[in-house]
Structures are given as structure tokens and as C-alpha cells.
C-alpha positions in Angstrom: 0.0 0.0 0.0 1.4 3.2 -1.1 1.9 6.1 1.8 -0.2 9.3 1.7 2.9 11.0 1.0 3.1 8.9 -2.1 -0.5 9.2 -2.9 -0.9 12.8 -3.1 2.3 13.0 -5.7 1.3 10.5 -7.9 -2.1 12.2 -7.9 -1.2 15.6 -8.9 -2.2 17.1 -5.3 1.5 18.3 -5.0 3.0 19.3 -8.0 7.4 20.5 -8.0 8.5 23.3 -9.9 10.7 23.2 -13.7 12.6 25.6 -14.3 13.5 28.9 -12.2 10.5 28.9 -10.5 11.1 27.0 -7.0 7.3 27.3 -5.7 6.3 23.8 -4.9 2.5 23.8 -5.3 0.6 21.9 -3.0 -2.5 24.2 -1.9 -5.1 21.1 -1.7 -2.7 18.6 -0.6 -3.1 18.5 3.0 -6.9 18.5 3.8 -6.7 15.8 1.1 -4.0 13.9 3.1 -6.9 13.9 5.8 -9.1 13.1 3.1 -7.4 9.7 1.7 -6.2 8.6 5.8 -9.9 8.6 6.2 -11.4 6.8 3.2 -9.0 4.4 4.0 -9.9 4.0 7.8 -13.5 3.3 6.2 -12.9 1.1 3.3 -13.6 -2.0 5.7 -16.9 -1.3 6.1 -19.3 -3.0 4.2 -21.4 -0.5 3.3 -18.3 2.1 2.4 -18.9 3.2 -1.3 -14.8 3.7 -2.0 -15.9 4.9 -5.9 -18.3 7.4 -4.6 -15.3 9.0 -2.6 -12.9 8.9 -4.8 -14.7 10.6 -7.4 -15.6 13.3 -4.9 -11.4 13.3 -4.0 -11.1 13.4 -7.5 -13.0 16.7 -8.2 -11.9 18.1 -5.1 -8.5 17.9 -6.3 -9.6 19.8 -9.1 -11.2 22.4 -7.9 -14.9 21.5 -9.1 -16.2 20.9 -5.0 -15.6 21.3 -1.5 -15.8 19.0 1.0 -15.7 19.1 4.5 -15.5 16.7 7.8 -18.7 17.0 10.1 -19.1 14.9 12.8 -16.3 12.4 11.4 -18.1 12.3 8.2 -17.1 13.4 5.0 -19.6 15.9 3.6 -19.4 17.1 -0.3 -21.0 19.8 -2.5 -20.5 20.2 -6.4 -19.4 23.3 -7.2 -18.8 23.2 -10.9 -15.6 24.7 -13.0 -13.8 27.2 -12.3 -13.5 30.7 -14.2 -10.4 32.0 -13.2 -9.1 34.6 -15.3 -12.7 35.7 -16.2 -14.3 37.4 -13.4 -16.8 39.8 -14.7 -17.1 38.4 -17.9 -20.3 36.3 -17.0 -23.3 36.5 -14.9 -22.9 36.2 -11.4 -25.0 33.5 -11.6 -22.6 31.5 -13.3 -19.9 31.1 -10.6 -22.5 30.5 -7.3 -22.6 27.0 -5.8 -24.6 24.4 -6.8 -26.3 21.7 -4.3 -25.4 21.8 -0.7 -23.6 19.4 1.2 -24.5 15.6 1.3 -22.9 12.5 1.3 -20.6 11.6 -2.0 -22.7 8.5 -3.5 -25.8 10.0 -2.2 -28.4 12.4 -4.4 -27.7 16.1 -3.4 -31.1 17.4 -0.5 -33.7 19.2 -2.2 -33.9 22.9 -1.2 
């Protein structure tokens, strides 16, 4: 089994500089450190969905949702893409979250 250390490289959470820049870029790598030590203290449950949590990792990592630990659970909410570069080009409709906070694997609560 591959350490978190390990895991967050080979996943593009930390990312090392080419070049003359020496900024190492890591700005979602810890929470999601916290993130993959917990799916994986869960994964022996039966009833743990693993794909439905690493598909909500997976768009955490880049940048389409948030998540969030409440109550030792791990809470996510869509957010969509990213328009950096663009503010004020589109509605500010466009860039508000979307959903609220549920469970990955689980249908989004109504509002």
C-alpha cells in the first residue's frame, strides 16, 4: 500500500517546480491527506462506497467541489468549473454554488 505521502504526488495534489520557478504547489494537498487517511480507515466497512469517494477526492482535487469533515463524516457539495481569469465576464449567476452538502454517492437534498 502506497503512503499518503506517495499518494498525493502520484495524484497531482503536489505538484514541483521546472525551471526557475522553485514554488512547490501543494495548496489542496493536505486537507486531502486527511481526506485519503480517512477513506481508507472506512474502506472496511461494508457498506463504504470507496468509488463514490474517490470521485468526490477526484473533483476536489480539481477544484470542481468542496468538501468538509462533520461529525467524522465526509460531507461534499458540487461546485462546478472554475472561471479564473474571467471574473466579470459572465453573470454572477454562473460562478455560485450548486447543491449543498450531502454525502458523495448520495443524491444532493432538495432545497
Amino acid at each position: 500500500m502506497s503512503s499518503v505521502y506517495d499518494l498525493l504526488i502520484n495524484e497531482g495534489f503536489v505538484i514541483f517546480p521546472t525551471g526557475e520557478n522553485n514554488l512547490i504547489r501543494a495548496e489542496r494537498a493536505f486537507f486531502g491527506g486527511r481526506v485519503i487517511e480517512w477513506i481508507r480507515s472506512k474502506t472496511p466497512e461494508p457498506e463504504f462506497d470507496l468509488q463514490s469517494y474517490l470521485v468526490a477526492l477526484t473533483y476536489y482535487k480539481l477544484n470542481l467541489a468542496d468538501l468538509k469533515f462533520e461529525e467524522n463524516e465526509l460531507l461534499y457539495r458540487y461546485r462546478g468549473t472554475s472561471l479564473e481569469g474571467v471574473e466579470g465576464e459572465f453573470s454572477e449567476d454562473d460562478n455560485k454554488t450548486t447543491g449543498s452538502w450531502h454525502r458523495p454517492g448520495e443524491a444532493p437534498p432538495k432545497p
